[in-house]
BALOBA-1460 file (C-alpha; in Angstrom, 3 decimals):
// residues 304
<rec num="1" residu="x" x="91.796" y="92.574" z="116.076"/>
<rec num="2" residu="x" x="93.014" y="95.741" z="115.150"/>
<rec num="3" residu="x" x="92.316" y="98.456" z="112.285"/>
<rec num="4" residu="x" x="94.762" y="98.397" z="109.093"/>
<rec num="5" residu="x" x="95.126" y="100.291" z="106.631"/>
<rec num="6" residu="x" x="95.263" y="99.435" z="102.738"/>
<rec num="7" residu="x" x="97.240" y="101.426" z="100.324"/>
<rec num="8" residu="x" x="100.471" y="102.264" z="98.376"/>
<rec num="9" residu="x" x="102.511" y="101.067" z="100.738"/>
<rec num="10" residu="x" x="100.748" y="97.866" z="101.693"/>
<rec num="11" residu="x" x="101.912" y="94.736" z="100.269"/>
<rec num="12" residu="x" x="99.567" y="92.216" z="99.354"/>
<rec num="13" residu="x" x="100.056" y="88.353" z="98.583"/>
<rec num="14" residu="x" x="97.492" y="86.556" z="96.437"/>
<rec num="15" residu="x" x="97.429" y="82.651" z="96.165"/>
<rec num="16" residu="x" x="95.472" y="81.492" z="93.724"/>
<rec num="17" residu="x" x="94.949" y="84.564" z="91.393"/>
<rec num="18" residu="x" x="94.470" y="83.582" z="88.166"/>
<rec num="19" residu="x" x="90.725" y="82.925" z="88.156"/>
<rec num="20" residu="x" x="87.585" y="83.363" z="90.424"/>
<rec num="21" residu="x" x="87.857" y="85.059" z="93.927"/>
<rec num="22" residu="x" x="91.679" y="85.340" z="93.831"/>
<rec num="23" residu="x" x="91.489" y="87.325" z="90.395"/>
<rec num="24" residu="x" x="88.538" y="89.299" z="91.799"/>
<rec num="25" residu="x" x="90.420" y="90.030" z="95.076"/>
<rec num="26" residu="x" x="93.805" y="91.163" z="93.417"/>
<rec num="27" residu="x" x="91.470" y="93.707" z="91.568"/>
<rec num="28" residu="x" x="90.073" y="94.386" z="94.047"/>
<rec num="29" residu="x" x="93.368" y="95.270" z="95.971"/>
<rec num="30" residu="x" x="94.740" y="97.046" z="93.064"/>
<rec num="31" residu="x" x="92.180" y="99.720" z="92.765"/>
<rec num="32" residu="x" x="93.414" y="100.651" z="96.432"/>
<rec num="33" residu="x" x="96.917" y="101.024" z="95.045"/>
<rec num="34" residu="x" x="98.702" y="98.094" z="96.642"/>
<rec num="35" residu="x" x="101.582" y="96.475" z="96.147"/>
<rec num="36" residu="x" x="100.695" y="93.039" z="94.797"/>
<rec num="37" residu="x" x="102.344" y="89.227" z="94.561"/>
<rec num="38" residu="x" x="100.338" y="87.299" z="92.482"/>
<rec num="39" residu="x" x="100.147" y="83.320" z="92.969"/>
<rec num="40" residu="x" x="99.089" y="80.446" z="90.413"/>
<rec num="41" residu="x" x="99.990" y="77.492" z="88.010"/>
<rec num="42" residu="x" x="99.547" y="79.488" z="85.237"/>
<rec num="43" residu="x" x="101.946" y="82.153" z="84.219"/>
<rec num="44" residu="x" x="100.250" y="83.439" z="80.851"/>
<rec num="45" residu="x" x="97.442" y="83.735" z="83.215"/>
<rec num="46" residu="x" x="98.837" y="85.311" z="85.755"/>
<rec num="47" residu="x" x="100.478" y="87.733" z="83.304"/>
<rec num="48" residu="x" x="96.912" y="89.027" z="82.361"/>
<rec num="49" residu="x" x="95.822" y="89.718" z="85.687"/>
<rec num="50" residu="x" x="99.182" y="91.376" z="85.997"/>
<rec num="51" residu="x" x="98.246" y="94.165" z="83.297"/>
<rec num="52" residu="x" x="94.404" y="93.787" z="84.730"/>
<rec num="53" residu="x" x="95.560" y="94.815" z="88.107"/>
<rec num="54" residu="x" x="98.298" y="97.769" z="86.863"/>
<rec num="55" residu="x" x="95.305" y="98.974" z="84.567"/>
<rec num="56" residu="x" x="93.017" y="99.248" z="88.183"/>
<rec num="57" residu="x" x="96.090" y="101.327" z="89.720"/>
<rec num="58" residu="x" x="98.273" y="98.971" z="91.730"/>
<rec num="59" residu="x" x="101.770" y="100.648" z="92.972"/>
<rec num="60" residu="x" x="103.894" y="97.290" z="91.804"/>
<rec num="61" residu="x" x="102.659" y="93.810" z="90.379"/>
<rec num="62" residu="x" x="104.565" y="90.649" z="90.977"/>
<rec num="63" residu="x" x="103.684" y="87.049" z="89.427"/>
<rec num="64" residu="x" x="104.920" y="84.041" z="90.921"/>
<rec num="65" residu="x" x="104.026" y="80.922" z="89.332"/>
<rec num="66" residu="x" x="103.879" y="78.259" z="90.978"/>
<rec num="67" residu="x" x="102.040" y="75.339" z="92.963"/>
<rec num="68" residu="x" x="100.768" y="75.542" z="96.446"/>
<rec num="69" residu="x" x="101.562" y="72.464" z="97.085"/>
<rec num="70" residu="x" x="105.350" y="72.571" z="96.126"/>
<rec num="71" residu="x" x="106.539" y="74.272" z="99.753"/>
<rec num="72" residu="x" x="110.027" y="75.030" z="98.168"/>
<rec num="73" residu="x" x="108.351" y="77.348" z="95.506"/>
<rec num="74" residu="x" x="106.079" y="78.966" z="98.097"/>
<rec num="75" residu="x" x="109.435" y="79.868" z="100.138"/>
<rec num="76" residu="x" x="111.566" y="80.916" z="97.023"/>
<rec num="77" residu="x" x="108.286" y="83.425" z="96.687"/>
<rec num="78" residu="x" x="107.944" y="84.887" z="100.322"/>
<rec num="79" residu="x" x="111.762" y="85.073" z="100.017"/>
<rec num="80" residu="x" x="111.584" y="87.146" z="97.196"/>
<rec num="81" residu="x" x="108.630" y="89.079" z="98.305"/>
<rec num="82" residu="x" x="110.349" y="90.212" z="101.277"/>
<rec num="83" residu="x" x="113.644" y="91.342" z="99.165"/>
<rec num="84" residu="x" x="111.553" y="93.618" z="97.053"/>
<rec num="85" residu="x" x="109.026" y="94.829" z="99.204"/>
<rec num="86" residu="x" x="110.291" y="94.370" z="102.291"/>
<rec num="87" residu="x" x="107.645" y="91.970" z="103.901"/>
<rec num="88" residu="x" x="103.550" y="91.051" z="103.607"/>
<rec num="89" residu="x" x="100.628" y="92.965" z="105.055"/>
<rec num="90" residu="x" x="98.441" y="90.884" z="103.279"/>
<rec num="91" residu="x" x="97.755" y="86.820" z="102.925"/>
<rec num="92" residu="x" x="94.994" y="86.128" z="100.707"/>
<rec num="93" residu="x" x="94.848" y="82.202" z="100.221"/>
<rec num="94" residu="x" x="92.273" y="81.402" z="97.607"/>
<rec num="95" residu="x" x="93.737" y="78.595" z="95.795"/>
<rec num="96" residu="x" x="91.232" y="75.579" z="95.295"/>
<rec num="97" residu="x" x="90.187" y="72.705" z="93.204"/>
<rec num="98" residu="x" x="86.946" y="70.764" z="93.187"/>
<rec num="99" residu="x" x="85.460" y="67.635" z="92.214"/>
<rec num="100" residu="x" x="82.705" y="66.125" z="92.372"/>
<rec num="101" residu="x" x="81.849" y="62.107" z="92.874"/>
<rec num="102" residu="x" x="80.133" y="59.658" z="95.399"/>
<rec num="103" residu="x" x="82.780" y="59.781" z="97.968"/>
<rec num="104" residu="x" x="83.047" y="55.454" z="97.659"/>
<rec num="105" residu="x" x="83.671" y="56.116" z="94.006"/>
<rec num="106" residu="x" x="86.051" y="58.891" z="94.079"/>
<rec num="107" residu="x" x="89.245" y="58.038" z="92.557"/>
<rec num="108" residu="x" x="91.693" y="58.203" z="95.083"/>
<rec num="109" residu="x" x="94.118" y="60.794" z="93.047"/>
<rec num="110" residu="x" x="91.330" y="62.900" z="93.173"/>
<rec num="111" residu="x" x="90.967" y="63.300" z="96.847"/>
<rec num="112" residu="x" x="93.878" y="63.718" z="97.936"/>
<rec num="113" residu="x" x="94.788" y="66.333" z="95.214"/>
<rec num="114" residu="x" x="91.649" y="68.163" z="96.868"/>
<rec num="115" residu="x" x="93.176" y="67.559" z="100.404"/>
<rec num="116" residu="x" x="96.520" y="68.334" z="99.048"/>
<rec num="117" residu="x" x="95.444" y="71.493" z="97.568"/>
<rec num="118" residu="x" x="93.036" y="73.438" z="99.776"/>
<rec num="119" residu="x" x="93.940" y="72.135" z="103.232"/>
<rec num="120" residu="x" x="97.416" y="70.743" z="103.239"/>
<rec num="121" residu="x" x="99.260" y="73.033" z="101.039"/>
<rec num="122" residu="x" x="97.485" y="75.830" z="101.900"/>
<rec num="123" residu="x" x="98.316" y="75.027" z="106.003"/>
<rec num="124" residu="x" x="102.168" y="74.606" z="104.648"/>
<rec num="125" residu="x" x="101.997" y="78.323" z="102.902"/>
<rec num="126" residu="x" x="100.542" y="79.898" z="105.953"/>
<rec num="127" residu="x" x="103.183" y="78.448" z="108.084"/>
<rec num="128" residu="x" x="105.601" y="79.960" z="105.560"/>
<rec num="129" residu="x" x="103.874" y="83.343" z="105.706"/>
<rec num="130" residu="x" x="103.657" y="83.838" z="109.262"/>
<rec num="131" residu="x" x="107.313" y="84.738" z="110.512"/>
<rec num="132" residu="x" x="106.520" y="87.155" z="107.369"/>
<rec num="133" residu="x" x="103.413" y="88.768" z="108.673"/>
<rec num="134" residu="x" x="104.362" y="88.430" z="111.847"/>
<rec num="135" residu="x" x="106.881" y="91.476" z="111.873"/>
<rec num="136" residu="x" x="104.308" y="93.854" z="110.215"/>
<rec num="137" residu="x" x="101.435" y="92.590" z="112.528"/>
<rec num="138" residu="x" x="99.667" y="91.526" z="109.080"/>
<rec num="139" residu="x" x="96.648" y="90.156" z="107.944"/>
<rec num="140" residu="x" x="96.129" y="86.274" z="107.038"/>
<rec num="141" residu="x" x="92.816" y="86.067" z="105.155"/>
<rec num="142" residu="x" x="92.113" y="82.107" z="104.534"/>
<rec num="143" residu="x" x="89.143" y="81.333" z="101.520"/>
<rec num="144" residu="x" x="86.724" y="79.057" z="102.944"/>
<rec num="145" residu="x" x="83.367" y="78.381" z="102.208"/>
<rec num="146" residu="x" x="79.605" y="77.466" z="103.625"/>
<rec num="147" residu="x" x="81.027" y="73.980" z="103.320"/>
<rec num="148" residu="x" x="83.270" y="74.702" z="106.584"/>
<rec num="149" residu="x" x="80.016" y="74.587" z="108.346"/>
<rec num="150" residu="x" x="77.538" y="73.134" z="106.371"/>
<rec num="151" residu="x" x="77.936" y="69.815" z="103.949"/>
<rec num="152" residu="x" x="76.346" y="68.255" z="100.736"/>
<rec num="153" residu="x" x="76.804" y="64.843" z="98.775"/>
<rec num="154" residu="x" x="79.259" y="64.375" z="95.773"/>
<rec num="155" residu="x" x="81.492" y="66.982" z="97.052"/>
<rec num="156" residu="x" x="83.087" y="64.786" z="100.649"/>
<rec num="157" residu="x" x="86.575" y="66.068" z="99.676"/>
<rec num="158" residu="x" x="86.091" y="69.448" z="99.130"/>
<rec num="159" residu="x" x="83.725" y="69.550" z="102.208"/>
<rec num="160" residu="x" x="86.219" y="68.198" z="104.019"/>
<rec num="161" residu="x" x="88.763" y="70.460" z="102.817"/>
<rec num="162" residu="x" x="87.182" y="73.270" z="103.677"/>
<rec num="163" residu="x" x="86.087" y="72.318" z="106.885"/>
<rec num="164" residu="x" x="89.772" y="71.684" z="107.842"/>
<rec num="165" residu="x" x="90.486" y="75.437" z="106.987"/>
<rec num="166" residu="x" x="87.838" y="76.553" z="109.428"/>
<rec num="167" residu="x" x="89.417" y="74.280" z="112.312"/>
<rec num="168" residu="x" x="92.476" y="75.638" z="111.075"/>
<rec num="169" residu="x" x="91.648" y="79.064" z="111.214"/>
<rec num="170" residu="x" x="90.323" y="79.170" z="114.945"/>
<rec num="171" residu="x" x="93.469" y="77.194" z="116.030"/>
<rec num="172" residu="x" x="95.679" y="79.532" z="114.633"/>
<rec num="173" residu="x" x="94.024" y="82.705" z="115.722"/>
<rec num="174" residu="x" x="94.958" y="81.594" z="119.286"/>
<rec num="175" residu="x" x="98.411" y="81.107" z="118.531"/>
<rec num="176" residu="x" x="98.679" y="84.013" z="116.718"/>
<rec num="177" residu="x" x="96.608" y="86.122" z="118.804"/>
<rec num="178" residu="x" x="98.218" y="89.829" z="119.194"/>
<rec num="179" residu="x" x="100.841" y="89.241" z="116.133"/>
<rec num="180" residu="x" x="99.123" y="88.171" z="112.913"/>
<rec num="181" residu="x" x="94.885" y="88.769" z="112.485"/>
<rec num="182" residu="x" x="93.559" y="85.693" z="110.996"/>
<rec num="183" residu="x" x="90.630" y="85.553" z="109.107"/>
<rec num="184" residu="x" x="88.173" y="83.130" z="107.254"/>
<rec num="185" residu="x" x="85.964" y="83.978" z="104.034"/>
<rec num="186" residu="x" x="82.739" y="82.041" z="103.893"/>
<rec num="187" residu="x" x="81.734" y="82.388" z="100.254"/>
<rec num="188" residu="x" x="78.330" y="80.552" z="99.390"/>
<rec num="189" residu="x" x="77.983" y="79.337" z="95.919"/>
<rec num="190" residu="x" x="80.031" y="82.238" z="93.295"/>
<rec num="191" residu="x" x="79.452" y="82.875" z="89.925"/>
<rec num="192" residu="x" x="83.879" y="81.780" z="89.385"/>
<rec num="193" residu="x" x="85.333" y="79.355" z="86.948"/>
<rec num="194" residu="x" x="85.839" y="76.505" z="89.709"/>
<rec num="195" residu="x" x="82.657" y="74.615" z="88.295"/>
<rec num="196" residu="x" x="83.763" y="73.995" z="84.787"/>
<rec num="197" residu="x" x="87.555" y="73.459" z="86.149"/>
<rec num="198" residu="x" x="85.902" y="70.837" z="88.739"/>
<rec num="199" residu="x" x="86.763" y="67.328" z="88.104"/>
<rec num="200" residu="x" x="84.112" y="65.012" z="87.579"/>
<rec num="201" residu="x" x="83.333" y="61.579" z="88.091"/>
<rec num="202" residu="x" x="79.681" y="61.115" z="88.820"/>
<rec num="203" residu="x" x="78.807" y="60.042" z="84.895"/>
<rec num="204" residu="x" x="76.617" y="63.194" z="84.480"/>
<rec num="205" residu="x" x="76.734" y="66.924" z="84.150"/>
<rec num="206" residu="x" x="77.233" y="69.463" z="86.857"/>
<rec num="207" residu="x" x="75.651" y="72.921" z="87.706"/>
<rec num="208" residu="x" x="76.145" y="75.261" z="90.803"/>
<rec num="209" residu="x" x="73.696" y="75.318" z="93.242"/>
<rec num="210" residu="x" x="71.575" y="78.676" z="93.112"/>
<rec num="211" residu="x" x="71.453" y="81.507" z="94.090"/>
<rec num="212" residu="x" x="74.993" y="82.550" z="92.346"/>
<rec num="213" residu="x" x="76.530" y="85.202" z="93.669"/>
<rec num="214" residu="x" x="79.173" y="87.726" z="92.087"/>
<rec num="215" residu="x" x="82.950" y="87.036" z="92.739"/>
<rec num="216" residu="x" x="83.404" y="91.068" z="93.292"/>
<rec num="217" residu="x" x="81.424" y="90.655" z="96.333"/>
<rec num="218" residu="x" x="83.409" y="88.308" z="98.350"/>
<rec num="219" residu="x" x="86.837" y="90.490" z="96.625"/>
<rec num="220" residu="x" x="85.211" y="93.481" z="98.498"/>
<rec num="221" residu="x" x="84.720" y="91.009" z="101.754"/>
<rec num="222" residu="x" x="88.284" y="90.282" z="101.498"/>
<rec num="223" residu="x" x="89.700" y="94.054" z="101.614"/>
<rec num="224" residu="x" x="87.285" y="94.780" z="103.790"/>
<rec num="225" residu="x" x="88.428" y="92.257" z="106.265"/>
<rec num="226" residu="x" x="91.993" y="93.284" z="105.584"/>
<rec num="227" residu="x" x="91.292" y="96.656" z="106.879"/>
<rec num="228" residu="x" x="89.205" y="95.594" z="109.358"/>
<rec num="229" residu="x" x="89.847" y="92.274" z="110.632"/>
<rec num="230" residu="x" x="86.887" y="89.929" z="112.091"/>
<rec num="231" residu="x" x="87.201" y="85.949" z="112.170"/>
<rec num="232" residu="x" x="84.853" y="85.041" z="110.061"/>
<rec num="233" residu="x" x="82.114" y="86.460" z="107.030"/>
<rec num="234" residu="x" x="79.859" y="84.258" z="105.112"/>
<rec num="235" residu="x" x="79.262" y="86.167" z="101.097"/>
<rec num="236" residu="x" x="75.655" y="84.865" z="100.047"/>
<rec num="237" residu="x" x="73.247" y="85.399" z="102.477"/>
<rec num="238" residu="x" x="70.714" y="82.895" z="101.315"/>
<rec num="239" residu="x" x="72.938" y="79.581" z="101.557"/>
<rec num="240" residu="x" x="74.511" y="81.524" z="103.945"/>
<rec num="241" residu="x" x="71.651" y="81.479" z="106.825"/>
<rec num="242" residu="x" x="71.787" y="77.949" z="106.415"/>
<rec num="243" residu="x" x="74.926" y="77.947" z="108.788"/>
<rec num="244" residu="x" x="72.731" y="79.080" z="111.957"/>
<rec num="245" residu="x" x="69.770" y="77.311" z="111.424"/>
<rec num="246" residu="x" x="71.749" y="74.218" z="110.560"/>
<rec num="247" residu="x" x="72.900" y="74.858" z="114.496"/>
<rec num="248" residu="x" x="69.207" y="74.442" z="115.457"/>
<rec num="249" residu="x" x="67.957" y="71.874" z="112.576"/>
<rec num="250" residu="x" x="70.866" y="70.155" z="111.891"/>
<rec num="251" residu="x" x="68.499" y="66.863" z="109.904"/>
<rec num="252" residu="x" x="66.041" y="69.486" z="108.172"/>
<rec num="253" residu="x" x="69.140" y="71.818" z="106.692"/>
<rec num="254" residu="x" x="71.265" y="68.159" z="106.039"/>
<rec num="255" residu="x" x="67.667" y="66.214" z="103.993"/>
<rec num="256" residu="x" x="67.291" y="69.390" z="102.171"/>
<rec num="257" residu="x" x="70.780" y="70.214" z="101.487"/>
<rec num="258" residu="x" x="71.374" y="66.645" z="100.282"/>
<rec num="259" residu="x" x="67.941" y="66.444" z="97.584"/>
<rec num="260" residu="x" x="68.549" y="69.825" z="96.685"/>
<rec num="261" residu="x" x="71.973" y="68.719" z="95.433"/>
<rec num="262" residu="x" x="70.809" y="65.457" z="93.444"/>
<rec num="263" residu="x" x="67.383" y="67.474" z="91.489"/>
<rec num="264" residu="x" x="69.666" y="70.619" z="91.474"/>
<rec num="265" residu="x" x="73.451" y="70.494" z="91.467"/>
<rec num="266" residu="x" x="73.814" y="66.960" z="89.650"/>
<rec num="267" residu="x" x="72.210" y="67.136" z="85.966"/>
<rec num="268" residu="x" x="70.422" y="63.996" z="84.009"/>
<rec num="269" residu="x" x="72.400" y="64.523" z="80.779"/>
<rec num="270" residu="x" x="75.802" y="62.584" z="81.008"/>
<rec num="271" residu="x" x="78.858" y="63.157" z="80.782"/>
<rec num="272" residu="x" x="82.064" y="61.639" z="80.583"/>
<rec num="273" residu="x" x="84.649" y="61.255" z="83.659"/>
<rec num="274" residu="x" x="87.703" y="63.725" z="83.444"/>
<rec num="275" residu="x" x="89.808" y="65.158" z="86.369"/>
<rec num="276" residu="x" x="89.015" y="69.386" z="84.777"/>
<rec num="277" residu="x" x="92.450" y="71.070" z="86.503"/>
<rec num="278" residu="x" x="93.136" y="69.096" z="88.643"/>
<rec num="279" residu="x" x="96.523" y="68.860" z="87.945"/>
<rec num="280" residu="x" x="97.162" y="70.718" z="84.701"/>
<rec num="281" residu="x" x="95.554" y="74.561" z="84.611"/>
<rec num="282" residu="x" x="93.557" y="75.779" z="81.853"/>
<rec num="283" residu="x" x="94.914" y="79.423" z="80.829"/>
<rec num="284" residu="x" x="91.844" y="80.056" z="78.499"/>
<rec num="285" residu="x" x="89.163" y="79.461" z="81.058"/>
<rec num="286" residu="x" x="90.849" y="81.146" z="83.852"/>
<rec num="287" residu="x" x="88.555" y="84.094" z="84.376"/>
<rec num="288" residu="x" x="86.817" y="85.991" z="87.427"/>
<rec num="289" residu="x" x="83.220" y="84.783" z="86.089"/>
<rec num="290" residu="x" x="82.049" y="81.492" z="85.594"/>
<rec num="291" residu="x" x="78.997" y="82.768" z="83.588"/>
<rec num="292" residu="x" x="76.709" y="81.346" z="85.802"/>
<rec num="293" residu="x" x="74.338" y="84.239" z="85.733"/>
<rec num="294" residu="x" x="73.840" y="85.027" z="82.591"/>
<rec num="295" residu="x" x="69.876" y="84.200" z="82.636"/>
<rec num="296" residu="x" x="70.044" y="86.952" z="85.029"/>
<rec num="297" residu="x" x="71.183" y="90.018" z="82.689"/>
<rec num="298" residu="x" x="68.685" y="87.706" z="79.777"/>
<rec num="299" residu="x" x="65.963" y="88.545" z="82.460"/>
<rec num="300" residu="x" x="67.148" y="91.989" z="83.397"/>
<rec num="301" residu="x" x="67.532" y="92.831" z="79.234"/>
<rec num="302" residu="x" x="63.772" y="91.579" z="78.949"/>
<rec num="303" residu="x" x="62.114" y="93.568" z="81.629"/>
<rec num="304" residu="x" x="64.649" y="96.601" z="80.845"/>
């Protein structure tokens, strides 16, 4: 994998921008100065992270809404993409949903949106985006997750989802190997939105499992990795070591993993089944932060 390098003239696609990682990554990308193509349901939303990114110093800003799974829009925006700017250094696919459930009472709409979302329409775009990237030797940076190599109750979609986009990933890269770098993001559990956009269906509330880390850190793993390509980085080193133990101690990683979800991850107060966004986006809650670690500034505030 070769060096690149990210600036004014480098044009960057974003799926999934209008909240969490993607959000953090197109800022990330605009304080280098790219050119950016911005990706999401929402278009108020992606509007704001329009100005947010010009604001950082980004050459051009495009917004595309749109759903990842509708394959016609995804053309119609690599189409366009290419007519203004000419083609795509960069593919950053970071759209996601989640939901959480015992797998036997998932609701079937629910699964396969998951499915249809982060592993089916997100192997359609790619497949889109390579004749793309392809003549500019580009970068395809795929969002995974600890869940392509690790697993937990609750979540059996979305673990399965993601570990599809690791198999993915290492296919590809020997297709593509010597015309398009392709790389996968590990992020462990980040401080994003995706937690109170998760649908839920287990009767109670939800929490993410600590240590949270900040989004900006995996945004900085992503331009990192699009200047200097590697196949894969975990963000989060402490769910993150998991992955190599879990090679040595695959029961003692999977019993703890599993109990630390159900005292941890899956609350006692109840709640109410809904599908969160699913299918319809909420503009108001689609921020980089989650808020997740606010006890931590509290504690930092205290001792300060």
């Amino acid at each position: 994998m070769r060096r690149h390098s990210i600036g004014r003239d480098s044009v960057v696609v974003v799926m999934g921008a209008s909240s969490g990682i993607g959000r953090a990554a197109a800022h990330a990308f605009a304080r280098r100065g790219a050119r950016l193509v911005l990706a999401a349901r929402s278009s108020s939303s992606l509007d704001d992270v329009a100005g947010e990114c010009r604001a950082r110093g980004a050459a051009r800003v495009t917004t595309a809404p749109l759903d990842i799974t509708d394959a016609d829009a995804v053309a119609d925006m690599i189409a366009a993409t290419e007519r203004a700017y000419g083609g795509i250094d960069v593919w950053v696919s970071a759209s996601s949903v989640y939901g959480f459930s015992r797998f036997e009472e998932s609701p079937a709409h629910m699964v396969r949106r998951i499915l249809d979302v982060n592993l089916i329409g997100t192997m359609e775009a790619a497949r889109l985006a390579i004749p793309v990237l392809r003549r500019r030797r580009g970068v395809m940076i795929l969002v995974g997750s600890v869940f392509s190599e690790l697993a937990a109750p609750y979540v059996v979609p979305y673990v399965t989802s993601k570990h599809g986009i690791a198999g993915f990933a290492k296919g590809l890269r020997l297709e593509l190997r010597g015309q398009v770098d392709v790389c996968t993001v590990m992020p462990a559990t980040i401080d994003t939105p995706i937690h109170q956009h998760a649908a839920n269906h287990t009767g109670r509330k939800i929490r993410p499992l600590p240590p949270v880390v900040a989004p900006e850190r995996v945004a900085r793993a992503i331009v990192r990795l699009s200047r200097r390509p590697r196949r894969n980085r975990v963000v989060g080193r402490a769910q993150g070591v998991m992955v190599p133990i879990r090679r040595v101690l695959p029961g003692v990683v999977d019993a703890f993993t599993a109990r630390y979800m159900e005292l941890v991850g899956i609350r006692r107060s109840p709640q109410p089944p809904h599908d969160g966004t699913l299918h319809v986006p909420d503009p108001p809650s689609n921020t980089v932060e989650g808020g997740w670690r606010v006890w931590r500034r509290l504690w930092r505030g205290r001792r300060s």
